[in-house]
C-alpha positions in Angstrom: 22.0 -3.7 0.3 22.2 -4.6 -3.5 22.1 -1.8 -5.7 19.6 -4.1 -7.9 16.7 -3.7 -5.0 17.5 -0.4 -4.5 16.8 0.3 -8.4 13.7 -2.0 -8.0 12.2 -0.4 -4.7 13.0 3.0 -6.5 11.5 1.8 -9.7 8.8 4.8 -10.1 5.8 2.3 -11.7 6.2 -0.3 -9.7 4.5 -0.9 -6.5 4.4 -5.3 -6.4 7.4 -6.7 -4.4 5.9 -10.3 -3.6 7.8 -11.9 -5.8 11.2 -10.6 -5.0 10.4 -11.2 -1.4 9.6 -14.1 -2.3 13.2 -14.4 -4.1 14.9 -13.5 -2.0 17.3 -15.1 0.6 19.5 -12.2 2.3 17.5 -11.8 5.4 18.3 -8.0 5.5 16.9 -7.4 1.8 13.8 -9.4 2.4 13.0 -7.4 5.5 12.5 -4.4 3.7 11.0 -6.2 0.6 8.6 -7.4 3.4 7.5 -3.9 4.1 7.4 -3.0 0.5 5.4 -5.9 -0.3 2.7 -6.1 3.1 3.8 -2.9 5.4 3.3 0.7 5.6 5.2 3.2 6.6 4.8 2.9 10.0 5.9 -0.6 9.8 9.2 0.6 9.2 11.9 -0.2 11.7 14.0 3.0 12.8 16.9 0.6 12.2 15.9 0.5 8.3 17.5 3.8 6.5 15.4 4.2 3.2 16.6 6.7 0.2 14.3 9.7 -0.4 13.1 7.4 -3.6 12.1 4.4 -1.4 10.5 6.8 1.3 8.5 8.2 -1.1 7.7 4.9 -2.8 6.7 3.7 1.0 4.8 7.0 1.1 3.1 5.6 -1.9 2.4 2.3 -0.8 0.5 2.9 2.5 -1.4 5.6 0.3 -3.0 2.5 -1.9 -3.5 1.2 1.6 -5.6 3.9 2.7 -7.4 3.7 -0.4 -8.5 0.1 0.2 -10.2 0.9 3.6 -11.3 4.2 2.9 -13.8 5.6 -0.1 -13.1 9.5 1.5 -10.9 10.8 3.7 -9.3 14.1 5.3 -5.0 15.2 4.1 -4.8 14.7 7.8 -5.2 10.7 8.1 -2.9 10.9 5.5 -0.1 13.0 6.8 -0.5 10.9 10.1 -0.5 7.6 8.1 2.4 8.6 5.6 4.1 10.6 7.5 3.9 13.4 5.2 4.3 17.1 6.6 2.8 19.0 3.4 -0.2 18.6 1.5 1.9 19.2 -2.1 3.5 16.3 -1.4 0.3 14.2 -1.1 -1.7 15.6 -4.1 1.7 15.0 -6.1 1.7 11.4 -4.8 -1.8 11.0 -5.5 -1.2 12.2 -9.1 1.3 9.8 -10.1 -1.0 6.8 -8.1 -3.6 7.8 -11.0 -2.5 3.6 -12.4 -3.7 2.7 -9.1 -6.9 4.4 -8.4 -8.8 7.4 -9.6 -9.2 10.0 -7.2 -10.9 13.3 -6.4 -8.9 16.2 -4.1 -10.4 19.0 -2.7 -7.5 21.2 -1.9 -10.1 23.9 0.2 -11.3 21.6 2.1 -8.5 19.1 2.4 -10.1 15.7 0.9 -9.6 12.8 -0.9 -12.5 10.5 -2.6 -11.1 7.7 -4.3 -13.6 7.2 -7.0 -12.6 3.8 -8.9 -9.0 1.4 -8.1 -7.5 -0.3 -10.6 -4.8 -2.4 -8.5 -4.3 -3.1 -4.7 -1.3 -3.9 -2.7 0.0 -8.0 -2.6 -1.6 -10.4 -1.1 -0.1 -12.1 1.7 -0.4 -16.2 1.5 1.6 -17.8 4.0 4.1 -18.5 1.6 7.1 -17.5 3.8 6.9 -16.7 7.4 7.1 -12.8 8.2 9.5 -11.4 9.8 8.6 -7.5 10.5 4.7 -7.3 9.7 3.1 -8.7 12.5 -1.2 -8.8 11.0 -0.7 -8.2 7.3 -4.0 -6.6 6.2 -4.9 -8.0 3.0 -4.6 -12.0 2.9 -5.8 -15.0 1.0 -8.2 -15.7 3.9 -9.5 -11.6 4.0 -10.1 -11.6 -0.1 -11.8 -14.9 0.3 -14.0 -13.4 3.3 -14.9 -10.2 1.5 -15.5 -11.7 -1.9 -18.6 -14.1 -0.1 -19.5 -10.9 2.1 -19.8 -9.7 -1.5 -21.6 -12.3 -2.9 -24.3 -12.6 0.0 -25.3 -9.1 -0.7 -25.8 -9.4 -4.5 -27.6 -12.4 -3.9 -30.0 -11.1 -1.0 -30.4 -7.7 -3.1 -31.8 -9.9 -5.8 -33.9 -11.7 -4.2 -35.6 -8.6 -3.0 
């Protein structure tokens, strides 16, 4: 692998990797630029050998996941989700996610409430066909679905 997509999957503010899968035509690099861009960590193949950087970022990345299906949740979906032994480790990653979302921790009681999200993971399009995520969870079809769901409600909670 290129040292240019290590840098870029190490890159510590960056967590968008459409468009360099997107870009990209050696089929080993865009595998993992698939998982950066769609997957989670458990979408990793145990083929695929990550630096601690990109683990963490990966660690990272199916965080922002969790945070767009979940408004609370226990450290232990996220250790079994991340696959992340210690709690420092997730109340650091959460910290440094503060660009993504705003969070609440209770360390005594081992929680997360994610209180407002500024960004989300990319949005899969059927631009290219996927190779390693099988059901991407956010796509075109999904944000179109949720923003109507959306749009029912407002309009049925004004009309009463």
């Amino acid at each position: 692998m290129r040292d240019e997509i290590i840098r870029t999957l190490e890159e510590p503010h960056k967590y968008h990797y459409k468009a360099e899968w997107l870009n990209n035509n050696d089929p080993n690099e865009r595998q993992l630029l698939e998982i950066f861009a769609f997957g989670n960590i458990k979408d990793l193949p145990e083929s695929i050998t990550l630096t601690s950087l990109m683990r963490s970022k990966l660690e990272k990345l199916t965080l922002i996941t969790l945070s767009e299906i979940y408004n609370e949740l226990g450290y232990e979906i996220v250790r079994q989700e991340c696959q992340i032994e210690d709690n420092g480790i997730i109340e650091t990653h959460l910290i440094q996610l503060q660009d993504i979302f705003k969070v609440e921790m209770d360390s005594v009681h081992k929680s997360i409430k994610f209180l407002k999200r500024f960004d989300c993971r990319d949005v899969y399009c059927n631009e290219q066909e996927l190779t390693v995520i099988a059901n991407p969870r956010v796509t075109k079809e999904y944000l179109i679905n949720s923003l109507r769901d959306w749009e029912t409600k407002l309009t049925q909670n004004i009309m009463e």
